[in-house]
C-alpha positions in Angstrom: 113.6 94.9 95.3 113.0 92.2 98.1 111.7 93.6 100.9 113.6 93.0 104.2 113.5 90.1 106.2 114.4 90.0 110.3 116.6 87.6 111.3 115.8 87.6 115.2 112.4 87.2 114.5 112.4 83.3 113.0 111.3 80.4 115.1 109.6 83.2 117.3 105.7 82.5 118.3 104.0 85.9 118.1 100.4 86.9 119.2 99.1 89.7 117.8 95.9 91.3 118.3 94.4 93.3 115.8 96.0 91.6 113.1 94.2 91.8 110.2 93.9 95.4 110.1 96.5 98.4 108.9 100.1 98.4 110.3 99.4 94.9 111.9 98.6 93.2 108.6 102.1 94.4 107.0 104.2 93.9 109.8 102.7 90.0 109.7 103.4 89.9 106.2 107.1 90.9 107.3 107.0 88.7 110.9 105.9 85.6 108.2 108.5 86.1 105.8 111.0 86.5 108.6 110.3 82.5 109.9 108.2 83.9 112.9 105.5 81.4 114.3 102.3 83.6 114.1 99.0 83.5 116.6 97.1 86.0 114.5 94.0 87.2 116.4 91.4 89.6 114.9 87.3 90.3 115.5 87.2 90.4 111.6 86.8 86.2 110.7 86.4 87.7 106.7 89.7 89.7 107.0 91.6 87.0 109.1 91.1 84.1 106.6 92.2 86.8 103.7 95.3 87.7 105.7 95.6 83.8 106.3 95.2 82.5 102.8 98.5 85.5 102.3 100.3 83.4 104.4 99.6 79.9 102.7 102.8 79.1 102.0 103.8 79.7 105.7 102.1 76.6 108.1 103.6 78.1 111.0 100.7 80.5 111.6 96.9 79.9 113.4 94.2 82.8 113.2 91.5 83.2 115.6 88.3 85.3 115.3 87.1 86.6 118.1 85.5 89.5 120.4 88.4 90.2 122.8 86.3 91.9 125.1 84.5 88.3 125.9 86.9 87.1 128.4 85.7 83.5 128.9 86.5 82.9 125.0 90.0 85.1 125.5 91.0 82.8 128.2 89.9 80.2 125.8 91.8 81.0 123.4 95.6 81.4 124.8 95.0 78.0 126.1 94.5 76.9 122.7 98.0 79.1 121.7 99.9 77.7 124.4 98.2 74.0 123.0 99.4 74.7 119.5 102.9 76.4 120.1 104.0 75.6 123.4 105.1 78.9 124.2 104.5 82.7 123.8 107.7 85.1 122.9 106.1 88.0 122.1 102.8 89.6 122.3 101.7 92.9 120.6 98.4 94.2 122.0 97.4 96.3 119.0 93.6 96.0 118.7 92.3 99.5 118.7 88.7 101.6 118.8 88.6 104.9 117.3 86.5 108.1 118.7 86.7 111.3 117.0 84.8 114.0 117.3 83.3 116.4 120.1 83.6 114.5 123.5 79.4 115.7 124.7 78.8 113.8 121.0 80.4 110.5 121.9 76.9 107.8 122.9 78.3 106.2 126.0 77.8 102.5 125.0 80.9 103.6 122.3 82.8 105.0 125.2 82.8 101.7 127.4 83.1 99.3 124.3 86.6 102.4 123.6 87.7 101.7 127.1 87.2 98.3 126.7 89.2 97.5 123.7 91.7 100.0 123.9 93.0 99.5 127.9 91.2 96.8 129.2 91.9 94.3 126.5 95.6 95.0 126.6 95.6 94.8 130.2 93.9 91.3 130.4 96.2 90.2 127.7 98.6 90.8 129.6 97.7 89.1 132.6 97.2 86.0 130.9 100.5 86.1 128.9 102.8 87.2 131.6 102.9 84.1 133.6 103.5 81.9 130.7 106.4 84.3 130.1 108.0 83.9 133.8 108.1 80.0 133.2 109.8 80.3 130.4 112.0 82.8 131.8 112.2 85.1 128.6 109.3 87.5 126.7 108.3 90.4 125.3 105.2 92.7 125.8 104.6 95.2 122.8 101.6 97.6 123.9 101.1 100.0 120.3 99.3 103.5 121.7 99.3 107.2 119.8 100.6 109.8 119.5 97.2 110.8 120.6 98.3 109.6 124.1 101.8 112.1 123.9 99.8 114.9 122.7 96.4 116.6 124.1 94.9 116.3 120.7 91.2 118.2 120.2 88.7 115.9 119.1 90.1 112.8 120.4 89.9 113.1 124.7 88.6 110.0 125.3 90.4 108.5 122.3 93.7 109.7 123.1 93.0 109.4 127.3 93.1 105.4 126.8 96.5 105.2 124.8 97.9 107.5 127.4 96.6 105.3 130.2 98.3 102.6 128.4 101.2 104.6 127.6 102.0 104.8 131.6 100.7 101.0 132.4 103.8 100.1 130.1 106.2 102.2 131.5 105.1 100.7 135.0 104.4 96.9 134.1 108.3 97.3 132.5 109.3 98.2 136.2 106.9 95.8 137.4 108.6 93.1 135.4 112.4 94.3 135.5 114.0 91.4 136.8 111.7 88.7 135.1 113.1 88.6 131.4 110.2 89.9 130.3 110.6 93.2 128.3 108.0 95.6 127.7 107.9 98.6 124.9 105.7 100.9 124.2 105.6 101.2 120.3 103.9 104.3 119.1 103.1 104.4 114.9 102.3 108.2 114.8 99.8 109.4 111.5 99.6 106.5 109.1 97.8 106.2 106.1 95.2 104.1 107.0 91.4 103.6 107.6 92.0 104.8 110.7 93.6 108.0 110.4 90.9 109.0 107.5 88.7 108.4 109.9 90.8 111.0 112.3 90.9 113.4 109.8 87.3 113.2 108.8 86.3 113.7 112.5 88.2 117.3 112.7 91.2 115.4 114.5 95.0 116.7 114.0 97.4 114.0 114.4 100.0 116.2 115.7 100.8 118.6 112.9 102.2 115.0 111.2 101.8 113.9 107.8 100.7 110.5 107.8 103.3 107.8 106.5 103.1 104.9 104.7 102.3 101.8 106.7 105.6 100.3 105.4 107.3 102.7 107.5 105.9 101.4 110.8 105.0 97.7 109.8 109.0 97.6 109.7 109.6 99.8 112.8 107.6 97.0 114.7 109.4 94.1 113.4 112.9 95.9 114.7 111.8 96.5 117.8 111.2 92.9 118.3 115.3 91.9 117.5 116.1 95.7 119.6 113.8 95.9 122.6 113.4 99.7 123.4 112.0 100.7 126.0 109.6 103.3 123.3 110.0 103.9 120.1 107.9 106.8 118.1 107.8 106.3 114.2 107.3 109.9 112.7 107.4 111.1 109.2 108.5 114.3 111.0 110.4 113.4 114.3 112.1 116.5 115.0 108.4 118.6 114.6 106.4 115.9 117.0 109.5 115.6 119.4 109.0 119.8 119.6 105.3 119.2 119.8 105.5 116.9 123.0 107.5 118.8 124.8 106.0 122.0 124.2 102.4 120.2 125.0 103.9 118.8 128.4 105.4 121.9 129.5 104.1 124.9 127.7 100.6 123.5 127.0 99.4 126.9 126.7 101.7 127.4 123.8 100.0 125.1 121.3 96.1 126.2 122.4 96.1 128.4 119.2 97.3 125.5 117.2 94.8 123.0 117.4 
């Protein structure tokens, strides 16, 4: 069976961060086969050419490998997106840095380089791409958190404190930006299977009492929220259970202290 294809997404350029890795990967796969221009950005220069040489048959993508924490070469580099497409349409800030484990534990170097990646990346991003976006009149911001940053999961407080920051720096940069054209959504995957989540798992985390997914499931729940802006959209294997979970965590906290 063909997989599907998104109409709304061709002639599109697209920056992602993060985009040889997990959900990212798959949803370019999809975004490529979909006629979407592609400004694939990843620290990974090994993985990025692999992903590229996936995409040979597509010329309308451009990878760069870089640190996006050094910001001369991140300004650098949108200039050279804005060179080579012209435009930006939509840009997902997924690069992410994973913590697990007792908070006392984590060595403070991997605290600020979590920080770093996991808010102020985004958040720089942002302030690079959003002016290009008011000239043209039109855009879309895509910020992916956690359902670490809905939920006060043990074993991931710093972890799951920079996905909620960024949680609420969508919801406000949306206001911010509500008569601009530019959208912003706030696209969380929930438990996937990927390197990361075993890496969740392995550090005593509990993604929420979910069972991770497929990364199918989400890599497809990204591309539709490109055609169908939402203001957030949670992908859950078990969406009634994490909807009872956040709202039980938010009001009753005290409820789910014997659960994780």
């Amino acid at each position: 069976m063909a997989e599907a294809t998104y109409s709304g997404l061709t002639g599109k350029v697209i920056v992602v961060t993060g985009a040889a890795g997990g959900i990212a990967s798959a949803a370019v796969r999809l975004m490529a086969r979909s006629g979407a221009r592609l400004a694939l950005v990843d620290r990974d220069p090994a993985a990025l050419d692999t992903l590229g040489s996936e995409l040979a048959e597509s010329t309308a993508h451009r990878g760069w490998a870089l640190d996006l924490t050094d910001d001369a070469r991140l300004d650098e580099v949108i200039g050279q997106v804005m060179e080579h497409f012209g435009r930006i349409d939509v840009l997902i800030n997924n690069a992410g840095l994973l913590i697990g484990g007792h908070f006392e534990d984590a060595p403070a170097a991997r605290l600020r380089k979590l920080i770093d990646v996991n808010l102020y990346v985004p958040l720089r991003m942002c302030q690079l791409v959003v002016p290009v976006m008011r000239r043209q009149g039109s855009g879309h911001i895509i910020n992916v958190f956690s359902s670490a940053g809905l939920l006060s999961v043990p074993g991931f407080a710093a972890y799951g404190a920079t996905k909620s920051a960024l949680f609420a720096f969508s919801r406000t940069l949306r206001r911010e930006l509500r008569d601009s054209g530019i959208k912003v959504s706030a696209f969380c995957p929930g438990a996937t299977r990927s390197p990361m989540t075993e890496a969740m798992t392995d550090a005593g985390g509990n993604p929420g009492g979910e069972a991770p997914h497929p990364v199918a499931k989400p890599a497809a729940a990204l591309c539709r929220v490109i055609e169908h802006p939402k203001d957030i959209m949670v992908v859950s294997s078990r969406p009634l259970s994490q909807a009872i979970a956040m709202f039980l965590d938010r009001l009753f906290p005290r409820l789910l202290d014997g659960v994780w």
